[in-house]
C-alpha positions as a printed Julia matrix, in Angstrom:
351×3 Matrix{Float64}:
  28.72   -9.47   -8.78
  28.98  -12.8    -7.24
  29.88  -13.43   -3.35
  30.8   -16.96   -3.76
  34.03  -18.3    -4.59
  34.03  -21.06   -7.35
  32.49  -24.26   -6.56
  34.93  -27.14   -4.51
  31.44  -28.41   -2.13
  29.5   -31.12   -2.49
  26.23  -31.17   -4.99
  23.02  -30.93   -3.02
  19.75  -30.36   -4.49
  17.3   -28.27   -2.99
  13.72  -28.73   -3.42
  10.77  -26.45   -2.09
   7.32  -26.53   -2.05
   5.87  -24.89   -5.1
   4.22  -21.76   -3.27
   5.96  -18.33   -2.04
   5.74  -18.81    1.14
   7.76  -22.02    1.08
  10.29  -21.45   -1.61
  11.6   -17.78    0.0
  12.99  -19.53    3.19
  14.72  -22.24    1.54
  16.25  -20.26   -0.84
  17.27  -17.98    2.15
  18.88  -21.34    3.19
  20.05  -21.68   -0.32
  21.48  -18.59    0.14
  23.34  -19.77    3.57
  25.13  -22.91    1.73
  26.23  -21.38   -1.01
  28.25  -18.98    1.15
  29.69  -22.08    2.6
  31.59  -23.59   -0.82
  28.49  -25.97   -1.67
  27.0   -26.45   -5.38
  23.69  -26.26   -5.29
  20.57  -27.17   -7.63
  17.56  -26.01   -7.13
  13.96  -27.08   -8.51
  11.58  -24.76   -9.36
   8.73  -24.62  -11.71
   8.93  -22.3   -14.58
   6.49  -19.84  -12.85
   8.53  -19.78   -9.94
  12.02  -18.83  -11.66
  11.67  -16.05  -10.99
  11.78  -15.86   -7.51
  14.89  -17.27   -7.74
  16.58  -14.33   -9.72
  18.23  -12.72   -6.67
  20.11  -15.74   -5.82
  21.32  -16.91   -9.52
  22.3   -12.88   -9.94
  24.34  -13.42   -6.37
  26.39  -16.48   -7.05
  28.91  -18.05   -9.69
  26.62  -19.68  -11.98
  29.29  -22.86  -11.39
  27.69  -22.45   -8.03
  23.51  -22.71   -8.35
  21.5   -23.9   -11.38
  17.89  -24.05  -11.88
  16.37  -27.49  -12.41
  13.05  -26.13  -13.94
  10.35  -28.86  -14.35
   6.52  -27.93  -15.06
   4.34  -28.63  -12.33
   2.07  -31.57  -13.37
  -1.52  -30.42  -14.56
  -3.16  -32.02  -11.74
  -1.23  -29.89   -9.45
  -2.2   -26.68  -11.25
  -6.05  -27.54  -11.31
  -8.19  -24.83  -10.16
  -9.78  -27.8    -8.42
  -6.68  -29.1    -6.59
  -6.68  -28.26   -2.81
  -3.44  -28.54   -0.88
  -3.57  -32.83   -0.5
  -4.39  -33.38   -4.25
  -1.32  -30.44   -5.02
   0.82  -32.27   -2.92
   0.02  -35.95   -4.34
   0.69  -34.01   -7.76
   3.9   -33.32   -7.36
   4.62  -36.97   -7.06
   4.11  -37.3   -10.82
   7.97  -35.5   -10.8
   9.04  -38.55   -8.81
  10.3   -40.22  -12.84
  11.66  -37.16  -14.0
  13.86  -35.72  -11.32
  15.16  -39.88  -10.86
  16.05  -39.57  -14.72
  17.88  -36.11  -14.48
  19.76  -37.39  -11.41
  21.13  -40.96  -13.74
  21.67  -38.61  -16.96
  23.79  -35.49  -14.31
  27.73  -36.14  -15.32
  27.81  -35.05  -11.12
  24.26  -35.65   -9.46
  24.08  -34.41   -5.97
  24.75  -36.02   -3.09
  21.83  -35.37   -0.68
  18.64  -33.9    -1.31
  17.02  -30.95    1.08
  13.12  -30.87    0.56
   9.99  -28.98    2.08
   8.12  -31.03    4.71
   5.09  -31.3     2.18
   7.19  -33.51   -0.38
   8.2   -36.6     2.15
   7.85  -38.57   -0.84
  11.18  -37.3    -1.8
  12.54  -39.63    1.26
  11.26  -42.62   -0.78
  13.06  -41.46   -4.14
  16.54  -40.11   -1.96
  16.4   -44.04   -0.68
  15.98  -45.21   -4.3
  18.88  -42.79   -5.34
  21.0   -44.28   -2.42
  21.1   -40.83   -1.16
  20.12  -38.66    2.08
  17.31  -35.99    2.25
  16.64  -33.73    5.11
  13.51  -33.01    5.42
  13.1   -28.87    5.63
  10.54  -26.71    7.71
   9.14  -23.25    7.02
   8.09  -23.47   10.57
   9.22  -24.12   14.01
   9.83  -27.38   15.7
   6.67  -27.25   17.58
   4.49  -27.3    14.75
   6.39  -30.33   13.33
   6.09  -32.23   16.96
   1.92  -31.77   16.48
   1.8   -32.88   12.9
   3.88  -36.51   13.59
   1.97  -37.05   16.47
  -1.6   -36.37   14.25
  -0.35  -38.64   11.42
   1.76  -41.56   13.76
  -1.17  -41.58   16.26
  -4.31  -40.82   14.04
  -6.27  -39.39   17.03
 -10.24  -39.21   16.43
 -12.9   -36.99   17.43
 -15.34  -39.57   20.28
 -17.6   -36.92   20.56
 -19.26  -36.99   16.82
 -20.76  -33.11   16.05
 -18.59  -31.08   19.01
 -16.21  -28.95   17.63
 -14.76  -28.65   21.52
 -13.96  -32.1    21.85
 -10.95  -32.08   23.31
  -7.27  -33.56   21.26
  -4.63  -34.2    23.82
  -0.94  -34.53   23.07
   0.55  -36.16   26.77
   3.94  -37.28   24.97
   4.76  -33.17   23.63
   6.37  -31.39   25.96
   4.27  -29.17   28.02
   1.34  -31.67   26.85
  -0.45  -29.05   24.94
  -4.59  -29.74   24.19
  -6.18  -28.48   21.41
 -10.01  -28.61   21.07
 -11.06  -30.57   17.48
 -11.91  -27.04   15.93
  -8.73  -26.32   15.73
  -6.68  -28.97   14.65
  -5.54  -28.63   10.83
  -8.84  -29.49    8.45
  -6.24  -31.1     6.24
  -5.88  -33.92    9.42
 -10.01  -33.54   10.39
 -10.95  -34.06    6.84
  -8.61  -37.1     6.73
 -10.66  -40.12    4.86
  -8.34  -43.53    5.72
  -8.09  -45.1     2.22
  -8.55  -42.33   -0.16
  -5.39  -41.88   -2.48
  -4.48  -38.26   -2.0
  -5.09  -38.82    2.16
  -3.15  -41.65    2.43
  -0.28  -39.79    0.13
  -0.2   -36.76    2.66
   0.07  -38.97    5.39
   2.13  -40.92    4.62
   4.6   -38.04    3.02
   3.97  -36.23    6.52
   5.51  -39.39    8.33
   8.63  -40.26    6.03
   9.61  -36.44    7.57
  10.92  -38.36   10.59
  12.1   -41.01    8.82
  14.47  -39.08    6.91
  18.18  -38.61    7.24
  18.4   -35.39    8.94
  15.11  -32.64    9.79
  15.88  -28.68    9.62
  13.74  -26.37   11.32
  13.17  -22.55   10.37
  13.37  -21.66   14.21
  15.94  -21.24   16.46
  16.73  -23.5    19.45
  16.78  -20.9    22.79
  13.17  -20.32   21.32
  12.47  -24.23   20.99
  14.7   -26.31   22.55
  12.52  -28.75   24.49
  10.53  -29.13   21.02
  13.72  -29.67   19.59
  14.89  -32.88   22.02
  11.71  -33.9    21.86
  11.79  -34.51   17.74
  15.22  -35.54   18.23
  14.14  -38.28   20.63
  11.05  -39.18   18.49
  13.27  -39.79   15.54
  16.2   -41.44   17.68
  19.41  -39.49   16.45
  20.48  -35.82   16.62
  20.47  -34.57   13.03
  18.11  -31.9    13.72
  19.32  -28.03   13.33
  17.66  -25.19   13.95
  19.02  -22.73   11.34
  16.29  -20.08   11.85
  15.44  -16.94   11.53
  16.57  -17.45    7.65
  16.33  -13.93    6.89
  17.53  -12.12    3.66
  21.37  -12.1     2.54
  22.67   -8.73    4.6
  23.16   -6.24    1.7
  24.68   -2.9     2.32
  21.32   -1.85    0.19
  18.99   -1.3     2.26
  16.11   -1.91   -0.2
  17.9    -4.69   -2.1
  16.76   -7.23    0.46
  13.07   -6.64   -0.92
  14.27   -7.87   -4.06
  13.41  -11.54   -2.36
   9.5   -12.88   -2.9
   9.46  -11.38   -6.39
   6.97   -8.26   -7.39
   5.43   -6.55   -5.66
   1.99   -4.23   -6.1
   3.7    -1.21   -3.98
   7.57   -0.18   -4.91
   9.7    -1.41   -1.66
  10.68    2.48   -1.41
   7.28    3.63   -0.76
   7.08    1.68    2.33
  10.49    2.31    3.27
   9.91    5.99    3.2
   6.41    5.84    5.08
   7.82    3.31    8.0
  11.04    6.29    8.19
   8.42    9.0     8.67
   7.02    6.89   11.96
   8.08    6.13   15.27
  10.07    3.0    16.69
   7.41    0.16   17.44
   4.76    1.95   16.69
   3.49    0.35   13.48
   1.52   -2.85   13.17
   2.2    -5.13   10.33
  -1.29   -6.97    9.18
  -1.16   -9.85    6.2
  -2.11  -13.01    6.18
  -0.32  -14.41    3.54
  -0.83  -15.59   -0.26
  -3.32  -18.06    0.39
  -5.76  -16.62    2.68
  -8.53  -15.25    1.99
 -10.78  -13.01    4.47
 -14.47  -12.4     4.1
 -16.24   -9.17    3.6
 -17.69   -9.61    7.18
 -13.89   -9.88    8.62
 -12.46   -7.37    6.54
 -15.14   -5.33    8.11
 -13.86   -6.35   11.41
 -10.59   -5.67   11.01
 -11.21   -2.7     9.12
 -12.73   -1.38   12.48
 -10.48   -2.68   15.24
  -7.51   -0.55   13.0
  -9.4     2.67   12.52
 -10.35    2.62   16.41
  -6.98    1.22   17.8
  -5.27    4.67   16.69
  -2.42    2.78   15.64
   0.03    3.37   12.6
  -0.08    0.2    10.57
   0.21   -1.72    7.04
  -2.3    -3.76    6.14
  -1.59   -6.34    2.89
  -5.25   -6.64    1.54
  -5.58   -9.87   -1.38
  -7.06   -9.15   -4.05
 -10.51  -11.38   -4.95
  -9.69  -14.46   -6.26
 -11.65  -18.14   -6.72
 -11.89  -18.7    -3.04
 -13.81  -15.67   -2.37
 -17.73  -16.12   -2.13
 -19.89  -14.9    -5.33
 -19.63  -11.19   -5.42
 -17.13  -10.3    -3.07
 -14.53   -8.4    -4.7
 -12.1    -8.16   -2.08
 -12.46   -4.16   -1.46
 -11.54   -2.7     1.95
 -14.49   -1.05    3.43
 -15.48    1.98    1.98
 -13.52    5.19    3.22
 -11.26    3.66    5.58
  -8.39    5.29    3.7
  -9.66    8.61    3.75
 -10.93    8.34    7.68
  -7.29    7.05    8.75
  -5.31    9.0     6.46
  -1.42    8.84    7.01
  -2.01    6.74   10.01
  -2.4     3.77    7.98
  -0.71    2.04    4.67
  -2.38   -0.21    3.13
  -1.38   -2.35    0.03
  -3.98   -4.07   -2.61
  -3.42   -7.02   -4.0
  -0.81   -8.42   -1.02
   2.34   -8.77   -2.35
   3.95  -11.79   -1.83
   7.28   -9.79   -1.1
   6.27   -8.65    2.13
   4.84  -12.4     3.01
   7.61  -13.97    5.33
């Protein structure tokens, strides 16, 4: 049964990344302006429709359509990493400019994941706005544009610990070289799908407006600080986007699509424990641990005495030959009810 009432808003079009963990939270946003009178179109590829099946079964269907385009076969290349993913979905640039001229009422603004900043470039050929939108918090967004505007190197060639500073953040946070993002250490100045991530990354702060997943008592001198960079104060914090509140319970774990464990199951094991007493371990659709960490963490669980769920991935291409993604041999038996753990990490449980 739908919650909205018929369509009077404006037409925005809302565009996520093309992986889980970035097309729950904007449609969780989605979600947020529909309740708020706004039409909305949203573009997804056709493996992804699904995940939007909660929403279209929520709302008029005057309210939200699907805009389903294939993702180019670049993009879904075995081979592709995340910069020649992201260049791929460039290719889209032609066909999304062509259903906006042939739309009877094309939307008005577009609202895009951080990793498509080329969509600035095609809202300014459309004569539109786009806000650029973040999974993330404003902190994380504050790093990245001052990587990609200041292009800091590494003076030390060979050590890891060389030292990044970032004076102009607030609370001027270092970082040593090891751990700033490999997508910014690999960076080769010149090659096509380096120079397309950067400059995508940058046109985020060039962009109409900037939302942030976060909230602002949590981030507010981040906050300023990207609204200074960017010299006006269309930033919002809009976070934690959570699910639509449901008198159900379990219906919220409709959101993120499949899962390998029923939503009940889990429900009925976290009733049968304490208040903050379980840990929750995953780390998301695109990781993949080791054997030798698996064993690790297998360990620090089973000693810690702790109730907890652990999401394990099932093997995929990224693991090394012969590792087949198995938790270590009778962990399940040794910590019996104490611990839940899924196989094959379900992307519903991936926030």
């Amino acid at each position: 049964m739908s919650t909205t009432p018929s369509n009077t808003g404006a037409h925005i079009l809302v565009y996520p990344y093309p992986s889980p963990g970035h097309i729950i939270p904007l449609l969780d946003l989605t979600h947020l302006l529909l309740t708020r009178g706004l039409t909305i179109t949203v573009l997804v590829s056709p493996s992804h429709l699904p995940l939007l099946q909660p929403i279209l079964s929520s709302h008029l269907s005057s309210s939200i359509q699907p805009l389903v385009l294939p993702l180019p076969h670049s993009f879904t290349s075995s081979q592709s990493g995340l910069l020649g993913k992201t260049r791929a979905t460039g290719e889209l640039y032609d066909p999304i400019l062509q259903w906006f001229r042939s739309h009877p009422s094309p939307p008005v603004a577009i609202v895009s994941d951080f990793f498509l900043g080329w969509t600035h470039r095609l809202a300014t050929h459309l004569g539109v706005p786009r806000l650029a939108f973040w999974p993330s918090g404003a902190f994380t967004a504050s790093i990245l544009d001052s990587l990609w505007r200041d292009l800091p190197k590494n003076n030390d060639s060979g050590n890891e610990n060389f030292l990044i500073s970032f004076s102009e953040i607030p609370n001027s946070p270092i970082y040593p070289w090891w751990q700033i993002t490999p997508y910014y250490r690999d960076f080769k100045e010149g090659d096509p799908e380096h120079e397309f991530f950067k400059n995508g990354m940058l046109a985020n702060n060039e962009s109409w407006g900037v939302v942030f997943n976060s909230f602002t008592e949590l981030e507010r001198v981040y906050i300023d600080h990207i609204k200074k960079e960017i010299g006006h104060d269309r930033v919002w914090a809009v976070g934690p986007l959570l699910p639509p509140e449901d008198n159900d319970l379990v219906g919220p774990t409709n959101r993120g699509g499949s899962s390998a464990v029923p939503a009940h199951e889990v429900m009925t094991w976290l009733d049968g424990k304490a208040d903050d007493s379980v840990v929750y371990v995953c780390f998301g659709s695109r990781v993949a641990l080791t054997s030798k960490q698996r064993e690790a963490l297998a360990a620090a669980l089973e000693c810690s005495r702790v109730h907890f769920i652990w999401c394990v991935k099932a093997s995929d291409q990224r693991h090394v030959a012969g590792d087949d993604g198995a938790i270590p041999n009778g962990l399940e038996d040794r910590v019996g009810d104490r611990g839940f753990i899924i196989k094959g990490g379900p992307r519903k449980w991936k926030y």
